[in-house]
C-alpha angles and dihedrals in degrees: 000000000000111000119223119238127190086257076073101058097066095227104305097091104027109160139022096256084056087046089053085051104053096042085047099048087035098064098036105057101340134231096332093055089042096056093041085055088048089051095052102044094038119023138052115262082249113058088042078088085057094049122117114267109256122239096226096155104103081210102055082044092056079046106058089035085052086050101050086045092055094044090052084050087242123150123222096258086043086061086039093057093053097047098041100248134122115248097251093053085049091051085054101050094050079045088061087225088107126056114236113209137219099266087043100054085038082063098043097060090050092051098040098045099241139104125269096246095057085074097056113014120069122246114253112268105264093053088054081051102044101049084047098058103079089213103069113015130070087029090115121001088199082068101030091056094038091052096050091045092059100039076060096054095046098044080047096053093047101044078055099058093244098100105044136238105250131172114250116235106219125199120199115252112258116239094219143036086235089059088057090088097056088046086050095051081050096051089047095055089048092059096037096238097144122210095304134088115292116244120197102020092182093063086044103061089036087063089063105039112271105109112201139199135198111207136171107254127150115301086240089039087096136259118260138356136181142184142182129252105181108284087341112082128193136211134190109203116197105240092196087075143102106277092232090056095044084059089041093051094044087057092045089055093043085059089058090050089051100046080049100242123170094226151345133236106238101270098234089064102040123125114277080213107038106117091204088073098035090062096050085038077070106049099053087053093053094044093057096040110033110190099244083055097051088045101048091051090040091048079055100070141048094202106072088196094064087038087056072045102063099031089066098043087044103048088029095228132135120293086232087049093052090047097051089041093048085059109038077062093052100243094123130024114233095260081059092050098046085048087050095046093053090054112055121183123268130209082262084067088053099058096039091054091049095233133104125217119252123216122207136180086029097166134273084057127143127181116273106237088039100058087047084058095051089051098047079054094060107041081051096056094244091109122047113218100253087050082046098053091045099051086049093057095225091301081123137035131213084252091058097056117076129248106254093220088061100060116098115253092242095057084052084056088057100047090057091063112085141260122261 
């Protein structure tokens, strides 16, 4: 049997001295007692009406324990096995008709791959939303369970005062694919990119509150997903794919965040026909490749092939993007663009044409002021360093982060002070 660590519990239990709180919170009065313990010790009175709503109900918890086992493939005696009780106390258990207690459902998570607090807090509202619409959830559990993963830490790291409250900007939603020009250029101006091609992506949208992730998840889990957490919003960018999609996709996700949708179908599995996309489709085509910009490189070259050529390494987008875009503008005819997509560029192009490409959102990658935040968290002992390491998605180590009791007295002070 696999015993569970505090690496397990996801940051809601961290220590031994938090795992002696919450069983014992747990089997005195349950989650609810548990989670009004953790508000007064450590929040402040007004952020407990912000805290997640507990799942009190033994039932909903079963459920959720019968839910996690079915996803890993296990059998009740298999779960049994690994938690040291016998099937028909697990069935029970997954029944609701059998309390399951605090090292149990310690165990549970450990075993079933999850944290603790997915057993026993619910998940924020678009997520809810999101699994129940057939159309969306249950499509790739790598990216269902990612997604949901990252919606709690964010919520998490708000409710805690280390990610801030903003104020979302909203764009209307254009009627036409053709509008989509006129709401990028708007989008552009919102987040002060200028005419040229936009660089960092991922700094961009964070600046204006869609956090996004690129994370290494199967090559046919999908591309891209997003939800909303109130004014936050948060993408998962798949990192096993070409660099150019993963900045499309990015785009595309950032125009869900803008039109103020809840959440977003995977994109990999969205309608072909579904206008909705089209139309976004559209304005993340349009952001990364403002017209002005197209025209100006393609004004550079004689060869239109090399011009193609310079538009893609220098907007870092997809060489397919580049071709359709090249001809909804009316630079190439569609036997051109046909001719264009069936001859892709080479390292050789590269060279010729003296750049290099630039990859971005290569995973593990979180987003920069975020991962500013986590660390000031945990230099200022908000964090511990296992829930440190996890929020950062291994794009640190524990030997990366300093030994607090290494940092000069003065550098704590600023810490202290807060974030612009």
């Amino acid at each position: 049997m696999r015993i569970a660590t505090d690496d397990d519990l996801n940051g809601r239990v961290e220590s031994n001295t938090e795992i002696t709180r919450f069983t014992r919170a747990f089997e005195s009065g349950g989650v609810t007692t548990y989670w009004s313990l953790m508000s007064a010790s450590s929040r402040e009175c007004a952020k407990i009406a912000h805290m997640p709503t507990p799942v009190v109900d033994a039932v909903d918890i079963g459920a959720r324990i019968a839910a996690a086992r079915d996803e890993l493939g296990l059998t009740q005696a298999d779960l049994g096995r690994q938690i040291n009780v016998d099937r028909t106390g697990v069935v029970k258990i997954e029944a609701g008709t059998r309390k399951v207690s605090a090292s149990e459902l310690v165990q549970i998570a450990a075993a079933l791959d999850r944290p603790i607090d997915w057993f026993v807090v619910e998940s924020p509202p678009a997520i809810v939303s999101r699994r129940q619409d057939a159309a969306v959830g249950g499509h790739s559990i790598a990216f269902d369970r990612l997604i949901e993963r990252l919606a709690r830490d964010v919520e998490f790291l708000e409710r805690d005062g280390i990610l801030p409250a903003i104020e979302r900007p909203r764009l209307q939603m254009p009627s036409s694919a053709e509008a989509a020009e006129a709401v990028a250029a708007q989008a552009r101006e919102l987040m002060s990119l200028g005419d040229g091609p936009v660089h960092d992506l991922q700094r961009a949208s964070e600046g204006i509150g869609l956090l996004a992730f690129a994370l290494d998840v199967e090559a046919d889990g999908g591309d891209a997903a997003y939800v909303s957490l109130g004014d936050w919003g948060v993408a998962l960018i798949n990192g096993a794919i070409d660099p150019g999609r993963r900045r499309f996709n990015l785009a595309h996700e950032l125009g869900h965040f803008l039109f103020d949708d809840a959440y977003a179908p995977e994109i990999s599995i969205a309608s072909v026909g579904s206008e909705t996309e089209r139309i976004i489709n559209a304005f993340a085509v349009h952001l990364l490749l403002p017209r002005s910009f197209v025209a100006q490189t393609w004004e550079e070259f004689t060869d239109h092939r090399m011009a193609a050529v310079a538009i893609a390494v220098r907007a870092r987008v997809s060489w397919s993007a580049v071709c359709g875009h090249l001809k909804n503008l009316g630079f190439v005819n569609d036997a051109e663009r046909s001719d264009l997509a069936n001859d892709p560029p080479g390292k050789a192009d590269f060279m010729e044409l003296g750049e290099r490409w630039v990859s971005e959102l290569d995973a593990p990658s979180t987003p920069p002021d975020y991962g500013r935040r986590v660390l000031k968290g945990y230099r200022t002992g908000r964090l511990s360093v296992e829930r440190t390491i996890e929020l950062l998605w291994g794009e640190v180590t524990r030997a990366d982060l300093p030994d607090l009791s290494e940092v000069p007295l003065q550098a704590l002070r600023r810490e202290f002070d807060p974030l612009p």
